[in-house]
C-alpha positions in Angstrom: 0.0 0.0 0.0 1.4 3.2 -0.4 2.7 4.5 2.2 0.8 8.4 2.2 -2.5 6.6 1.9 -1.7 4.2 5.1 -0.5 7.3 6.6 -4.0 9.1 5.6 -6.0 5.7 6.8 -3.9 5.3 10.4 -4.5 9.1 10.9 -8.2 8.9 10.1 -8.4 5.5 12.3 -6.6 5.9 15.5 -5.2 10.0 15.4 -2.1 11.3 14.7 -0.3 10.6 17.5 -0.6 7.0 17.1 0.9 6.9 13.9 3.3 9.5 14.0 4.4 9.5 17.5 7.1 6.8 18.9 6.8 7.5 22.4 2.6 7.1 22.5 1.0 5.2 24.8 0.6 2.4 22.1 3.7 1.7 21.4 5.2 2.0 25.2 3.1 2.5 28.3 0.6 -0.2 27.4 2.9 -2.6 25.4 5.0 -2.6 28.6 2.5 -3.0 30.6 0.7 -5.4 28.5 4.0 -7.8 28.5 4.7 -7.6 32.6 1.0 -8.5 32.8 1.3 -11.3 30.4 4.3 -12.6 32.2 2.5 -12.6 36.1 -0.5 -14.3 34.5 1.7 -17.3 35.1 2.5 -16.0 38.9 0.1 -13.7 41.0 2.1 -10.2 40.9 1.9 -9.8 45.1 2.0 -13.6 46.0 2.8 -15.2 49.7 4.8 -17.9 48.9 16.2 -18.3 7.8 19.8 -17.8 7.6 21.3 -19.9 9.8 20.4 -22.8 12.5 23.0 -23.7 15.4 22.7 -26.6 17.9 26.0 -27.1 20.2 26.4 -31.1 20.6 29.3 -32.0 22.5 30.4 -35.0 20.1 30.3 -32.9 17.2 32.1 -29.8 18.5 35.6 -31.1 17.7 35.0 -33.4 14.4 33.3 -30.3 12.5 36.4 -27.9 13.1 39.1 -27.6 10.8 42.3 -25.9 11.8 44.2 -23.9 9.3 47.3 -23.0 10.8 48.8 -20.6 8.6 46.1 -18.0 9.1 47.1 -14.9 11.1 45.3 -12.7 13.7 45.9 -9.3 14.5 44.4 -6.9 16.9 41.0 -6.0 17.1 41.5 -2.6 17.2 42.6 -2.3 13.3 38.4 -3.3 12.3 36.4 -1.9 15.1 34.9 -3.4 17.9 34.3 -7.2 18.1 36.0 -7.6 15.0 39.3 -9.1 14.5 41.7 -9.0 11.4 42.3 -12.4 9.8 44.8 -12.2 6.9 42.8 -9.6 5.1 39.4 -9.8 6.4 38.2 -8.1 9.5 35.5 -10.7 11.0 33.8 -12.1 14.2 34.6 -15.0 15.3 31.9 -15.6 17.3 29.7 -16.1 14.0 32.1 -16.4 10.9 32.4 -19.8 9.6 35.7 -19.7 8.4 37.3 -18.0 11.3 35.5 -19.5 13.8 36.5 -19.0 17.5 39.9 -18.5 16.2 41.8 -17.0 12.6 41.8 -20.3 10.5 39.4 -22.5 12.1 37.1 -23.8 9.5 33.7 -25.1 10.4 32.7 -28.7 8.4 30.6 -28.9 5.7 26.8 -28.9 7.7 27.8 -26.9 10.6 27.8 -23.3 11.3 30.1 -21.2 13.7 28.2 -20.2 17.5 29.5 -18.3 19.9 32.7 -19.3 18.6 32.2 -22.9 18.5 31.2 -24.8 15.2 27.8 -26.8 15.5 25.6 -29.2 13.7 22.2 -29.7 14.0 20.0 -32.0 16.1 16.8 -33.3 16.7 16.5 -30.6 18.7 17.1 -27.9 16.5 15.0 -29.1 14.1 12.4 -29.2 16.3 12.6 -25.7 17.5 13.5 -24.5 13.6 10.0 -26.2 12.7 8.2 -24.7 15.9 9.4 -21.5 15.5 8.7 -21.0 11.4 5.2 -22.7 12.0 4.4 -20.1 14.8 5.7 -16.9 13.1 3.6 -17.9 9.9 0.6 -18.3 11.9 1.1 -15.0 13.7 2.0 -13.2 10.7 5.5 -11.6 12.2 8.0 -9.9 9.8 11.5 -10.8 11.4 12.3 -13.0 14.5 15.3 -14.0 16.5 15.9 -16.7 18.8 18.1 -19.1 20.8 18.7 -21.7 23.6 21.1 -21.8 26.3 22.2 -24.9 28.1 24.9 -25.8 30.7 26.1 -22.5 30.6 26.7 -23.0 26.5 24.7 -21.5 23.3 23.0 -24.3 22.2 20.9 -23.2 19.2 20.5 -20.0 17.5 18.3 -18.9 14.5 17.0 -15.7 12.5 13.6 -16.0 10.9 12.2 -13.4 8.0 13.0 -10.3 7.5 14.4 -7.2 9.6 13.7 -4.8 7.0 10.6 -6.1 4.8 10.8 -2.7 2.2 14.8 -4.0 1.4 14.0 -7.0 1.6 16.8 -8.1 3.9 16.8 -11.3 6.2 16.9 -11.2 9.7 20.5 -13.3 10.6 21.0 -14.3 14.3 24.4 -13.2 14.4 23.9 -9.5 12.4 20.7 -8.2 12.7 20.0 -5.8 15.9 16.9 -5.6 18.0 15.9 -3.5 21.0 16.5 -5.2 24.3 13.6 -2.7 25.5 12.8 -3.2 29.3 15.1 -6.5 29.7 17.8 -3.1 29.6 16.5 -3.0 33.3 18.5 -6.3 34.1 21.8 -4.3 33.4 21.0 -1.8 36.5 20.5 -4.6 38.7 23.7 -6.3 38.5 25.7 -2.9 38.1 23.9 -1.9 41.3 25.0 -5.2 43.4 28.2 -4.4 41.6 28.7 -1.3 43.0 26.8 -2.2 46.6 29.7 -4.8 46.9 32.6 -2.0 46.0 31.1 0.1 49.1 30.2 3.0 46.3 26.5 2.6 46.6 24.3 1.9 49.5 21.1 0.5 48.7 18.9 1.3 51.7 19.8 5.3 51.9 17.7 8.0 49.8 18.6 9.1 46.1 19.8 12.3 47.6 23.1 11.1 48.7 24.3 10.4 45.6 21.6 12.4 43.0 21.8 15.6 45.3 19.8 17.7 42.5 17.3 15.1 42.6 14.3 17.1 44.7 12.2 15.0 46.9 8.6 14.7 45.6 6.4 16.7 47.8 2.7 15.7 46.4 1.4 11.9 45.6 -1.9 11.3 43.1 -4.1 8.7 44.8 -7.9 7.3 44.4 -10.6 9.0 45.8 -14.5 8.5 45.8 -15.0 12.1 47.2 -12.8 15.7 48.2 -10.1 15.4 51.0 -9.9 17.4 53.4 -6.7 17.5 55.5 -5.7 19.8 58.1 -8.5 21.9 57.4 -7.3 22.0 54.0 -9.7 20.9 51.2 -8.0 18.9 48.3 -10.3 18.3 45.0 -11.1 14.9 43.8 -11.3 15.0 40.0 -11.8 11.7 37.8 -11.4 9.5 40.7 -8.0 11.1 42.0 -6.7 13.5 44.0 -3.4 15.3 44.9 -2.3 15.0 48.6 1.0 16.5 49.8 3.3 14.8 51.2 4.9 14.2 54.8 8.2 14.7 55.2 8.6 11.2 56.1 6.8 9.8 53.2 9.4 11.7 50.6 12.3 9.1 51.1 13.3 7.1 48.3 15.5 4.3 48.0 17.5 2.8 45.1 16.3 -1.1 46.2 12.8 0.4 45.6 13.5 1.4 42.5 14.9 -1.9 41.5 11.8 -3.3 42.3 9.0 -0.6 40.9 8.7 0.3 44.9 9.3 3.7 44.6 6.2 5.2 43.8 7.3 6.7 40.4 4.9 7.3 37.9 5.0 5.3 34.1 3.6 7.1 31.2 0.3 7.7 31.4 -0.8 6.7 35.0 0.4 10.1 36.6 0.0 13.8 36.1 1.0 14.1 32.6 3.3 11.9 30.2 7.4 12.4 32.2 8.8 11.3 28.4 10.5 14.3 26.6 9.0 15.2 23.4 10.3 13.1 20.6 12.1 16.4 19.0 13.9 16.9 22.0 14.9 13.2 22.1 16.0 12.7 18.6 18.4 15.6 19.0 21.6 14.9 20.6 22.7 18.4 21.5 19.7 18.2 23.4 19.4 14.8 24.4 22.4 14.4 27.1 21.3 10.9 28.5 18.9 10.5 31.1 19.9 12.7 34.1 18.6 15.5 31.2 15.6 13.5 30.6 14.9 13.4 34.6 15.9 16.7 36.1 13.7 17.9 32.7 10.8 15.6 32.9 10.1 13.7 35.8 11.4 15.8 39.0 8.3 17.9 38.6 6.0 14.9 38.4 4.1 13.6 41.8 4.5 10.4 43.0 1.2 7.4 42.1 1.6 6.0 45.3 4.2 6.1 48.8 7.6 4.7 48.7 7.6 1.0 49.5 3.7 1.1 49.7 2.7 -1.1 46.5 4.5 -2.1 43.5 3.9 -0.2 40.5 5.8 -0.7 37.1 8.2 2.0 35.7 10.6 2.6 33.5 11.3 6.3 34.7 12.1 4.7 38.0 14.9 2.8 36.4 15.7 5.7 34.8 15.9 7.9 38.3 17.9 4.9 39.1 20.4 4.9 36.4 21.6 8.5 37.3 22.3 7.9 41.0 24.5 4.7 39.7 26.1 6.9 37.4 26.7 9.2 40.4 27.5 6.7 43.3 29.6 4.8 40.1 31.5 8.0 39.2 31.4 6.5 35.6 28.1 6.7 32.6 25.8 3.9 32.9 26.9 2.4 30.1 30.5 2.1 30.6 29.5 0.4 33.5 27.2 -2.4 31.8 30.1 -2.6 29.1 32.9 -3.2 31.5 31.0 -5.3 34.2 28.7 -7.4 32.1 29.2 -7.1 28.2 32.8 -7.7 28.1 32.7 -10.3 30.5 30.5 -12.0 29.0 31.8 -11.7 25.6 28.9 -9.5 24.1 30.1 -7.5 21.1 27.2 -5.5 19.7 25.4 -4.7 22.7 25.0 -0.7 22.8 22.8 2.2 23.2 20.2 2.5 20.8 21.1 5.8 19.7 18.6 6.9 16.9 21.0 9.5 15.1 23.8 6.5 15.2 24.4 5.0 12.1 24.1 1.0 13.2 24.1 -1.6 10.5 20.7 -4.2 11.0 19.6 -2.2 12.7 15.7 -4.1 12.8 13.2 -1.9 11.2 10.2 -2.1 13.3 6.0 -3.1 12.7 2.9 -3.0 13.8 -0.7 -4.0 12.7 -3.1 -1.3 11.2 -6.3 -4.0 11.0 -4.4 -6.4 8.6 -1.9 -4.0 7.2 1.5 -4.3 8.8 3.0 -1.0 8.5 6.3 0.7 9.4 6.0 1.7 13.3 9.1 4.9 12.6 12.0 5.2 15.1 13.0 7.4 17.7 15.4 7.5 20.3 15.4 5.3 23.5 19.1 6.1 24.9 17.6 8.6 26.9 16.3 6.0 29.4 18.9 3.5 28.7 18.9 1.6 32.3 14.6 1.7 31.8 15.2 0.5 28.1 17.9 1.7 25.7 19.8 -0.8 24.7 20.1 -2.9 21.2 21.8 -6.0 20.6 22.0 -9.3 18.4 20.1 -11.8 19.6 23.6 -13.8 19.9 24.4 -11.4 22.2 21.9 -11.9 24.3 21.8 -15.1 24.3 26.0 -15.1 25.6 24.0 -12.9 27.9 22.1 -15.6 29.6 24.5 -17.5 29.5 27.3 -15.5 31.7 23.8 -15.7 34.1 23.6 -19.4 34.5 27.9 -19.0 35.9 29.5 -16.6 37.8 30.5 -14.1 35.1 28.4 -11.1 35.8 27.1 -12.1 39.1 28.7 -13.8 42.1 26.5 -16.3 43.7 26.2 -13.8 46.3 24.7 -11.7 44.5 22.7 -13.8 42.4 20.8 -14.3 45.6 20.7 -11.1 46.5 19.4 -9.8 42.9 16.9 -12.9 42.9 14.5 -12.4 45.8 11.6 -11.8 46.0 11.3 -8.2 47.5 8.7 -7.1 49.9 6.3 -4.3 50.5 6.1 -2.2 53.5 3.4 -4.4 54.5 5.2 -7.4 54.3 3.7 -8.7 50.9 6.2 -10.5 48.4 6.5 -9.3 45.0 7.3 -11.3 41.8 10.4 -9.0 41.4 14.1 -8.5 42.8 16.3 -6.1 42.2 15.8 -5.4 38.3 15.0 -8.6 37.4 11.5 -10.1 37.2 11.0 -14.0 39.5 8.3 -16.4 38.9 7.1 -20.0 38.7 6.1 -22.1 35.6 5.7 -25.4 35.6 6.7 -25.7 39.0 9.9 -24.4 38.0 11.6 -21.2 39.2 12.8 -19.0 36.9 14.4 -15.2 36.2 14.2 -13.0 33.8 12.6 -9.8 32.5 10.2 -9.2 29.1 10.6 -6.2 27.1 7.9 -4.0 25.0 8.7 -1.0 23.0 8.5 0.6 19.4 10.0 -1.8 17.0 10.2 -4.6 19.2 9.3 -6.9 21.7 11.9 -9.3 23.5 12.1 -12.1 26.4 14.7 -13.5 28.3 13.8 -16.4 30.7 16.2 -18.2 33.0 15.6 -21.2 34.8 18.7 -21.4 37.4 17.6 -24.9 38.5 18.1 -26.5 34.8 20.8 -24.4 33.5 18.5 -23.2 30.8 17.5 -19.9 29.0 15.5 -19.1 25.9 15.6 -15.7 24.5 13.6 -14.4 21.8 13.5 -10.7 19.9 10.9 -9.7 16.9 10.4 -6.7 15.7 6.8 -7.3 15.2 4.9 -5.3 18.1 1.6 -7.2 17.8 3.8 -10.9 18.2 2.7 -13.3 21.0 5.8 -13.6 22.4 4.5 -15.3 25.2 3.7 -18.8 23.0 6.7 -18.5 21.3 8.8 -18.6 24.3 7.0 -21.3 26.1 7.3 -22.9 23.1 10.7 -22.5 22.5 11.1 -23.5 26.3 9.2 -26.6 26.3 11.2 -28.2 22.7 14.3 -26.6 24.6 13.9 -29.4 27.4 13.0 -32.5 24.9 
């Protein structure tokens, strides 16, 4: 269709600001929302108690490589990052078959190069490969990513379709890049037990003593079924809600409520106006400075939905508050501390902020659903609430992700424990969440991980520490059910 009379049709249909404006409520607030509520359907929220195919199988891992000794290696730095310079050719050796894991190491015929290793399929993949195409045909999704880790290794890994459908151009596991969207939030909980550890930050103390600029809310918007009155003071009650000031002691907020949406922060659309910087503004970067911009500009002057500790209530400007008092407490930006604590460690090489006036190669082109016409959803920036949900990746890379997870790479045990509980309420009721990541049961099983929902893509990453098992999944198709391709995924994953 052409694209001035879809443009005409969406405006006439749903309003301008739902075709034309990234940060609307359709395309964040309620997709975020949507996909936290999807995931607690599983497990009460407040609760007392094709390009390539890759399958790692240990007794093919050594027979399908092929060492070629007389190739050479030089240093990274001559290509860029994650690239390293074999003979002539800069490459990755986490993906190139020819160079795989190392300058001259040639995976067999049948096998492709994983995380370094060469592969061959197995029932297994198959399996999943025939799941997986089945699903996205019968969903109707434009480009989809998606892999298994077991035992602490990348065990399969697989594009499907297309991440840019105008050009045409396949979606490859190890090339094209997605938007982590709110599994970004994961990032601020292990940097925070990170620096807790180091002494630099103290969980348990008020923003202020590292964010000094940051000024304590003085007004919270709660129900009401009539007018207040407080102190001989009369406060309206309009639409069901009212603004109440604040005690003194009610003002304090902590960064382990913010890890776990304690804090009392508004989202988009649940407060007294929208805290997300117009899309101008964000798109800009002599404008856009990162997110301690974005929250001294936007959210400081926005009351609180609720008292600190109180309730839970999902936000990603709470994990954006959060990321500038780890930046401050850290002494370093957010994400040099995600790329020297977790990225590197865990060998990720394309994991960065989304920047929209960045030139990044795949970059995924996102999509949603105008009745049956899938149409280009548009782009805007998301680095401006990069701990909330700024990052973009390969789905390799966030598979190596999961992976440093199920070890000790990014997170001690320590710490795993610490960042894995179940936090609590001021009134003593547990929550399905820890400190940035998301806990829950299926199957009887435990698991960790987070979901993600945002223009141009949708994402989950789901860890079961028990069984040494995580499936990730990214599509940039905003109307996918990620939720069946993951359990999906998850079930053929254990077979």
């Amino acid at each position: 269709m052409n694209r001035v009379v879809l443009f005409v049709l969406c405006f006439g249909l749903l309003g301008f600001w739902r075709c034309s404006s990234p940060e609307q409520p359709f395309s964040e607030a309620s997709m975020e929302a949507g996909a936290e509520s999807n995931a607690s359907k599983e497990q009460s929220l407040v609760e007392p108690s094709s390009k390539e195919s890759a399958s790692l199988d240990a007794g093919a891992e050594t027979s399908s490589q092929e060492a070629t000794p007389e190739a050479t290696v030089e240093e990274s730095d001559a290509c860029g990052a994650g690239l390293t310079l074999c003979k002539e050719d800069c490459v990755d050796l986490q993906a190139n078959s020819t160079h795989c894991g190392a300058c001259g190491t040639v995976c067999g015929k049948g096998s492709w190069c994983v995380a370094g290793q060469c592969s061959t399929p197995t029932t297994m993949s198959n399996s999943i490969d025939d799941a997986m195409a089945a699903e996205m045909k019968a969903q109707g999704l434009v480009g989809l990513a998606v892999g298994v880790v077991k035992d602490g290794k990348v065990q399969y890994l697989k594009g499907y379709g297309e991440e840019d459908q105008d050009n045409k151009v396949s979606v490859v596991a190890e090339q094209t890049m997605f938007r982590w969207a709110s599994i970004s939030k994961t990032f601020a909980g292990i940097v925070a037990v990170g620096l807790e550890d180091e002494k630099k930050l103290d969980l348990d103390v008020t923003l202020q003593a590292y964010f000094s600029e940051y000024n304590k809310p003085t007004e919270v918007l709660t129900s009401c079924k009539e007018d207040v009155t407080i102190e001989g003071k009369t406060y309206k009650c309009e639409s069901g809600k009212v603004l109440l000031p604040l005690k003194p002691e009610e003002q304090n907020i902590t960064s382990r409520q913010l890890l776990g949406h304690l804090g009392g922060i508004p989202h988009y659309t649940n407060g007294v106006g929208n805290p997300t910087p117009p899309t101008k503004e964000t798109n800009d970067p002599a404008i856009n400075t990162g997110m301690e911009w974005a929250v001294k500009k936007y959210l400081m002057i926005k009351p609180l939905i609720g008292l600190p500790g109180q309730g839970y209530s999902y936000t990603t400007f709470g994990f954006n508050l959060l990321g500038v008092v780890l930046e401050k407490a850290g002494g370093q930006s957010f994400d040099a501390m995600v790329q020297a604590r977790i990225a590197k460690p865990a060998g990720m090489t394309t994991l960065q902020p989304d920047y929209e006036w960045k030139k990044i190669p795949h970059r995924a082109v996102g999509y949603f659903k105008l009745g049956e016409t899938i149409a280009n959803q548009g782009s805007s920036d998301v680095s401006w609430k990069l701990a909330g949900g700024g990052y973009i990746s390969t789905v390799r890379d966030m598979a190596l992700y999961c992976a440093a997870l199920t070890k000790t790479t990014v997170l001690s045990a320590a710490q795993k424990q610490r960042a894995w509980t179940r936090q609590k309420t001021t009134g003593g009721n547990s929550i399905s969440y820890g400190l940035g990541f998301s806990i829950g049961r299926r199957n009887n099983r435990d698991y960790i991980g987070h979901s993600g929902s945002q223009q141009k893509t949708l994402t989950q990453l789901r860890l079961y520490p028990a069984d040494n098992l995580c499936v990730v999944l990214m599509t940039n198709s905003t109307y996918a059910k990620t939720a069946t391709l993951r359990n999906q995924l998850e079930d053929l994953a254990r077979k």
